[in-house]
C-alpha positions in Angstrom: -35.2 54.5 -27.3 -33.0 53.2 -24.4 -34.9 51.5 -21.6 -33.1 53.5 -18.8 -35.1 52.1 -15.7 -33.8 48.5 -16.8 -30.0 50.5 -17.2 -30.3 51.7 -13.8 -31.6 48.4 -12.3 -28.5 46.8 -13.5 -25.9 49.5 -12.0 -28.0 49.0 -8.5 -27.5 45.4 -8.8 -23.4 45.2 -9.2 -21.1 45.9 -6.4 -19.6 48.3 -7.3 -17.4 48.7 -4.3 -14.4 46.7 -3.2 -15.0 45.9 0.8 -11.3 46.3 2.5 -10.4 45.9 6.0 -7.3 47.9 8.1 -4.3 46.5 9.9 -5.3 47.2 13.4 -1.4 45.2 14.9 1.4 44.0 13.2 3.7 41.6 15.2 7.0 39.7 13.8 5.2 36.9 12.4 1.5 37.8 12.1 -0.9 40.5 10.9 -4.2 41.8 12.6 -7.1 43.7 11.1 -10.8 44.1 11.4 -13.2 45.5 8.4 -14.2 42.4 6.7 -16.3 39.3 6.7 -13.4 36.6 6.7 -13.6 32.6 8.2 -10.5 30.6 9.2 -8.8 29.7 6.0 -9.7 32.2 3.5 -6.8 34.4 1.9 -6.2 38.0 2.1 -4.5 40.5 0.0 -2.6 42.7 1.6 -1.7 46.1 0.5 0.3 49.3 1.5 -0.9 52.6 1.6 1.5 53.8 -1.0 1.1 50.2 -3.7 4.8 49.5 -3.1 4.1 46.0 -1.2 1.2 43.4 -2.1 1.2 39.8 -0.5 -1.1 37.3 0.2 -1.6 35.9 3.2 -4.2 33.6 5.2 -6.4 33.8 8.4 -5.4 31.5 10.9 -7.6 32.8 14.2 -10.8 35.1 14.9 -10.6 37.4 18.3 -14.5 39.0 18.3 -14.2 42.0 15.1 -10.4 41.3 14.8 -8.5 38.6 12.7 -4.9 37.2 12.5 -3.2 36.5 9.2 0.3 34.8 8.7 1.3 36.1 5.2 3.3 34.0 2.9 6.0 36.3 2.4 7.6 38.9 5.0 5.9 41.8 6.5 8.7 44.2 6.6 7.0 47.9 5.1 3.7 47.4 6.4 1.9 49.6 8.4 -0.9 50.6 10.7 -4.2 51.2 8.4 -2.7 49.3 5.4 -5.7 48.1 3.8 -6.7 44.5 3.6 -8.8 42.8 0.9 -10.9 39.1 0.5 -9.0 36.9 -2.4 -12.3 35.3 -3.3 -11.0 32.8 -5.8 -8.9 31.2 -2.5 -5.3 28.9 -2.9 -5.2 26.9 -5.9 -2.5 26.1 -8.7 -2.8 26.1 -12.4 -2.3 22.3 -13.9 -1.3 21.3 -16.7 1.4 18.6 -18.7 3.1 22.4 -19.1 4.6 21.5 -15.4 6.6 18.7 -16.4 10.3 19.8 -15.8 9.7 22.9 -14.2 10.9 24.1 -11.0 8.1 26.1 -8.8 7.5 28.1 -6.0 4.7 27.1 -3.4 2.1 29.0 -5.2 3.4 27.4 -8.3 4.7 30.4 -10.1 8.0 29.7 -11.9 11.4 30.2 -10.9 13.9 28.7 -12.8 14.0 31.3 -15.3 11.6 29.3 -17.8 9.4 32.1 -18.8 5.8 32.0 -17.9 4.7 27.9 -17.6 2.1 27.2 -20.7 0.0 24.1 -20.8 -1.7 24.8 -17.6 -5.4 25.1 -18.4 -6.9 23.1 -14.8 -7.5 24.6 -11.4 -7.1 22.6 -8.8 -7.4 23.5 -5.1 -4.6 23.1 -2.6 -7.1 22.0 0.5 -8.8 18.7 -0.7 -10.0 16.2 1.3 -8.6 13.0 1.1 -10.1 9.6 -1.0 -12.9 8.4 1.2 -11.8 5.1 2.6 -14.2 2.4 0.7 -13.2 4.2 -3.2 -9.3 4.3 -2.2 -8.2 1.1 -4.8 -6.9 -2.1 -2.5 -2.9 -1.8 -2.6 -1.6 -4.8 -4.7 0.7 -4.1 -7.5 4.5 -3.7 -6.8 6.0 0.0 -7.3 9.3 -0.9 -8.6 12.4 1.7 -7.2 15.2 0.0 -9.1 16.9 0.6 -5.5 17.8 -3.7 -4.7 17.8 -2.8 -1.5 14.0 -2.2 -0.6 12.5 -3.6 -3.9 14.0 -6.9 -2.4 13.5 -6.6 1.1 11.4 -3.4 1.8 9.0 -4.0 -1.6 6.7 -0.8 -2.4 3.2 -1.2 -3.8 1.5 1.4 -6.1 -0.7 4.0 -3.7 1.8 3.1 -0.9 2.8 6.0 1.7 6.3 5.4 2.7 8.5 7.1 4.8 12.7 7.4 4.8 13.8 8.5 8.5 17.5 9.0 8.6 19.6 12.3 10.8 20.9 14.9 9.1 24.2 14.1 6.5 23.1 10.2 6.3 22.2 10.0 2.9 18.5 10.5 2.3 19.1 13.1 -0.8 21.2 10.5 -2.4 18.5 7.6 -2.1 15.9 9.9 -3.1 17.4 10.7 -6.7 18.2 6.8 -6.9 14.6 6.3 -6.7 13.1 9.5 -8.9 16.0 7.7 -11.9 15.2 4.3 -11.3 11.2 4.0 -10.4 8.7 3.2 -13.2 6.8 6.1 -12.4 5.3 7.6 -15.5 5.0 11.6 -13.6 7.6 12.4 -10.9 6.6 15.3 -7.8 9.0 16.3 -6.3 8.8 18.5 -3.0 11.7 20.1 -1.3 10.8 22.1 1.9 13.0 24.1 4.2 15.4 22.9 2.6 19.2 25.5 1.9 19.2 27.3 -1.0 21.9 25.9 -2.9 20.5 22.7 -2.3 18.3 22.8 -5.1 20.4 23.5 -8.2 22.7 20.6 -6.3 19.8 17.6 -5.8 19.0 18.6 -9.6 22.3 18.3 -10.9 24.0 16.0 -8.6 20.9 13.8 -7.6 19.3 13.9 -10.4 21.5 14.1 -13.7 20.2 17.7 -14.9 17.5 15.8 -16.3 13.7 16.6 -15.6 12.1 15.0 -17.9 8.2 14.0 -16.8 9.4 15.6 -13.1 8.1 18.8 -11.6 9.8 20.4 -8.6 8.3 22.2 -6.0 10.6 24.3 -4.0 10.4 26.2 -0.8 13.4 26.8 0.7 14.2 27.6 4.7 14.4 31.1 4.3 11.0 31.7 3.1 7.9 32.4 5.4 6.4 29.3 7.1 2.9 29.5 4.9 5.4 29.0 2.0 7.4 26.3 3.9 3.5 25.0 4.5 1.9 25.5 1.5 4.7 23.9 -0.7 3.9 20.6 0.7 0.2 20.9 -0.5 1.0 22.4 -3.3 3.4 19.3 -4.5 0.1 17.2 -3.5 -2.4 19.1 -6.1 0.0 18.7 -8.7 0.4 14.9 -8.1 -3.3 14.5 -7.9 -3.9 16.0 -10.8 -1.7 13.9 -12.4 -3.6 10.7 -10.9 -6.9 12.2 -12.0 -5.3 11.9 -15.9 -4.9 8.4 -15.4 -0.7 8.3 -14.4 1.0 6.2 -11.5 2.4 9.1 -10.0 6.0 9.2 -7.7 5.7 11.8 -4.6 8.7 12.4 -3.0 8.6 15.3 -0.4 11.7 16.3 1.7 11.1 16.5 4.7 8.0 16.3 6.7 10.2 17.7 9.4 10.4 21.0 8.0 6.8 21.1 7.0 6.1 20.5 10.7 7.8 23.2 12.1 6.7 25.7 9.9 3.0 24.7 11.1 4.9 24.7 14.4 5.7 28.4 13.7 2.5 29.1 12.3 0.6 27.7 15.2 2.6 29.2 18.1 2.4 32.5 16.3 -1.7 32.6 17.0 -1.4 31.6 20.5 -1.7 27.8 20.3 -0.1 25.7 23.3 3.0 24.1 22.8 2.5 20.3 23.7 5.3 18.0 22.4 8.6 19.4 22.1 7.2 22.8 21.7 5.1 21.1 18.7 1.3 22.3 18.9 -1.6 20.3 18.4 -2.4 21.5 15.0 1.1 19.6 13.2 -0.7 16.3 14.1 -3.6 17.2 13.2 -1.8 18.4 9.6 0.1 15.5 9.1 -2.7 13.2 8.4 -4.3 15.9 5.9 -1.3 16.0 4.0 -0.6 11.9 3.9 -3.9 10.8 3.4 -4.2 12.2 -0.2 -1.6 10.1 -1.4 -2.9 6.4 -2.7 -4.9 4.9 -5.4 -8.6 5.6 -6.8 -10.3 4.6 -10.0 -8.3 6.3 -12.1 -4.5 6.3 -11.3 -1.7 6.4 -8.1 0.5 8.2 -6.2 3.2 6.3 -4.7 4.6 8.6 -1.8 7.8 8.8 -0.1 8.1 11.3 2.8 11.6 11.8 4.1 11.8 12.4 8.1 14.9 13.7 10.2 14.9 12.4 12.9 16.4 15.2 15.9 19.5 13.6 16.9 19.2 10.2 15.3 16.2 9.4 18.1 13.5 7.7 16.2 10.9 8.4 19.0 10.9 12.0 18.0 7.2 13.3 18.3 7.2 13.9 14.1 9.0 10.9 13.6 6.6 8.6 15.8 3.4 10.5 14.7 4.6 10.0 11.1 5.3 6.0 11.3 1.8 5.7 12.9 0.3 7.3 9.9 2.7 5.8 6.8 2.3 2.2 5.2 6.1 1.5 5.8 9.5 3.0 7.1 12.7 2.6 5.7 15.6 3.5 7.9 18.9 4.9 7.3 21.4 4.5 9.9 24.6 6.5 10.4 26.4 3.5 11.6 25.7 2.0 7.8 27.1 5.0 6.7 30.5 5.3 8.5 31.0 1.6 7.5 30.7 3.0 4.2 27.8 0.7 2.8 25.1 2.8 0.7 22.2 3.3 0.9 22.6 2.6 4.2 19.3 1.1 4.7 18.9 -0.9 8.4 16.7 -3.5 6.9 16.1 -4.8 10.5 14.8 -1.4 11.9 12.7 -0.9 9.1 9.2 -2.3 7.5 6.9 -2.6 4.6 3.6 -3.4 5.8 2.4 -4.2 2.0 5.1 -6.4 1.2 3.4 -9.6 1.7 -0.1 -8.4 -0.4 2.5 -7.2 -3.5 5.2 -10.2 -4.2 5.0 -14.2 -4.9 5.3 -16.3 -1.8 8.6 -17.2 -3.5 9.7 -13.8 -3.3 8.5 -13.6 0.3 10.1 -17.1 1.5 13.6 -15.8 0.2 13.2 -11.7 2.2 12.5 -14.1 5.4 15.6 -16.2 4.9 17.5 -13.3 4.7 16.2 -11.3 7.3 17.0 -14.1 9.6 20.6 -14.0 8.3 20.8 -10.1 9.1 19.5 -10.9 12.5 21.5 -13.9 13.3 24.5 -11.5 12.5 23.3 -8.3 14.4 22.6 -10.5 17.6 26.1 -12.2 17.4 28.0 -9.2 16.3 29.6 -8.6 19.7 31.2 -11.9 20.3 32.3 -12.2 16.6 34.5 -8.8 17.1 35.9 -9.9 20.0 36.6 -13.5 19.3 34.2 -14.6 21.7 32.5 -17.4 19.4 34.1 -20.2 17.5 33.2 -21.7 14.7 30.9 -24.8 14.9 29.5 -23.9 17.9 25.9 -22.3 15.9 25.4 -24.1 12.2 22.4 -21.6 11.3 25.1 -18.9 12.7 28.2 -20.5 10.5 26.2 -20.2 7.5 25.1 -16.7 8.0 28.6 -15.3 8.3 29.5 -17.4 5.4 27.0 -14.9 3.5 27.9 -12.0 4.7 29.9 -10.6 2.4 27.8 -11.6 -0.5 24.6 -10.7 1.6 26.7 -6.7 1.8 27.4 -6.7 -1.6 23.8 -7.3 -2.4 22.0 -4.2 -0.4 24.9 -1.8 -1.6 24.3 -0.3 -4.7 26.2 2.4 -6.5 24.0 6.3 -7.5 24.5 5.8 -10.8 22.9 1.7 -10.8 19.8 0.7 -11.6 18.2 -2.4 -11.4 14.9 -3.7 -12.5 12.5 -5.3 -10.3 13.1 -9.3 -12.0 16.5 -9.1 -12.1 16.8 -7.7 -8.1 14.3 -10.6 -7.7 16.4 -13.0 -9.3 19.8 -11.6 -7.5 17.7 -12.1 -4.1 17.2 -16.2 -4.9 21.0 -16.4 -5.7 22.1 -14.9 -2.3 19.7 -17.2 -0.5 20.4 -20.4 -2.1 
């Protein structure tokens, strides 16, 4: 006989109805509605009347009953009373080794026409906190580029955050594929954000030889919605950490933090934040540090990070740029004067820093970078009256000798796409030029 008191007990006991909220406003960028328990942060489904649109989006502000949401895609179609419902499970990507040489969206669905990715079985959540400070592992193992340039002069360490700050058409896509072919990363992230359309298929082909292998691409170009443009970025961060969490030395290279920025910039001034630097809000430099701090080392593996910057008009005391130095381990500078000159990468050794250097390479290592950083510098400070036959020779011996080197000292930090170099014999190239 069926116990129907403990049947209908257990029909009283499940929800068995779906709570929804309604759009109340819809403006160009955001969506408001009332209806529904909802905190900053959580993400929404929204839905139209007649089921022809469904996009996510996530709540940014609270006004009394009413809340905003910025959805990740555009809300052309929408309408007043479209209903609006909790996504409990929240933002998080599907993990796997079934990522390696894929290309994905921000929400890491596929889009280069792979089929559905397989080999995902993990879940890990976009918003993580970063290592607490005292289990972050001490920096103290070189992360070799096979770029001669900084592995000589500008030497990464494994768990470094570094950034590349160069103006627009300088070169930074070009050094970034020399240093996803040539680094001894085992796992490569790659993150392109706001970035032109075509410029994907180009940086895969051109920058990176067609070849994927142990990479994964996270792609959201400039005209998707800012969450996307947002969201990417974290995205390409879950995915790396999950790779550390196997045990990997992970590469992170994210172009550019500049983009990322002004989507929160969008984002922010959207909901009714105050514009404070350059029509940046408070909430970018609050993000930035989020987003950086997850990169490093803990017990089980690294994430070497590289964060391209462009910098608005080649002026380095941009509010992203100068927020971004204060929060990085290093700068590497590319310099459009390098560039004209015709000398790639053109890295400005002088304007830029590694502030690991000395804890990662021998003191022999170090001796010969400080001999030749004084031969860079002798020649920068003289450069005037050598053009215009101010100096003559004798005058300055230490002077003499650097301009002797010059040449050979040019050859040295050039270095062709398509050459790669490993770290003892750019090591051993160094000792030669100084000698």
């Amino acid at each position: 006989m069926v116990d129907l008191e403990k049947f209908i007990n257990s029909i009283d006991s499940t929800n068995l109805v779906i709570p929804f909220g309604r759009i109340k406003n819809i403006t160009a960028t955001t969506i408001i509605a009332n209806g529904i328990d909802v905190a900053v942060g959580d993400t929404v489904r929204i839905e139209s009347e007649q089921n022809l649109y469904k996009v996510l989006g996530m709540i940014t502000a609270i006004e009394g009953e009413n809340f905003k949401i910025v959805p990740f895609s555009f809300i052309d179609g929408f309408r007043i009373n479209d209903r609006v419902f909790l996504q409990k499970e929240g933002l998080a990507i599907n993990c796997g080794y079934g990522l390696l040489g894929r290309v994905l969206n921000a929400l890491g669905e596929p889009i280069d026409n792979g089929g559905k990715v397989q080999d995902v079985p993990y879940t890990s959540s976009l918003n993580k906190p970063s290592i607490p400070p005292l289990e972050r592992g001490v920096i103290n193992k070189v992360f070799a580029t096979g770029v001669k340039a900084i592995d000589s002069m500008l030497t990464s360490g494994k768990g470094q955050k570094v950034g590349i700050f160069a103006g627009s058409g300088v070169g930074k896509s070009t050094l970034m594929g020399m240093i996803v072919k040539g680094c001894e990363a085992q796992i490569k992230v790659v993150a392109l954000i706001g970035e032109r359309g075509r410029e994907i298929p180009e940086f895969i082909q051109y920058n990176l030889g067609g070849n994927l292998e142990n990479t994964v691409i996270i792609a959201a170009t400039s005209d998707e919605s800012a969450l996307m443009r947002k969201y990417g970025a974290f995205t390409a961060m879950a995915v790396a950490e999950f790779f550390r969490d196997q045990g990997h030395d992970v590469l992170l290279i994210m172009d550019s933090v500049t983009r990322f920025a002004m989507a929160q910039r969008e984002i922010g001034l959207s909901t009714g934040e105050p514009p404070v630097s350059r029509g940046y809000p408070p909430s970018v430099f609050a993000l930035l540090p989020q987003l950086m701090e997850r990169a490093g080392n803990n017990k089980l593996g690294s994430i070497t990070a590289f964060f391209t910057v462009l910098v608005d008009g080649d002026d380095m005391n941009d509010p992203i740029a100068d927020q971004s130095r204060s929060i990085l381990d290093g700068h590497i500078v590319l310099t459009r004067e390098l560039t004209q000159s015709g000398i790639y990468p053109p890295i400005d050794i002088l304007q830029s820093a590694s502030r690991v250097m000395d804890k990662v390479v021998l003191k022999e290592h170090y001796n010969c970078f400080l001999k030749l950083k004084k031969v860079l510098s002798l020649i920068k400070e003289n450069e005037v009256l050598i053009r215009v036959g101010a100096y003559k020779s004798g005058t300055d011996k230490e002077l003499d000798e650097a301009l002797a080197r010059k040449d050979k000292v040019t050859a040295f930090l050039s270095q062709a796409q398509e050459q790669k170099y490993d770290f003892d014999t750019i090591v051993n190239l160094l000792k030669e030029v100084v000698s």
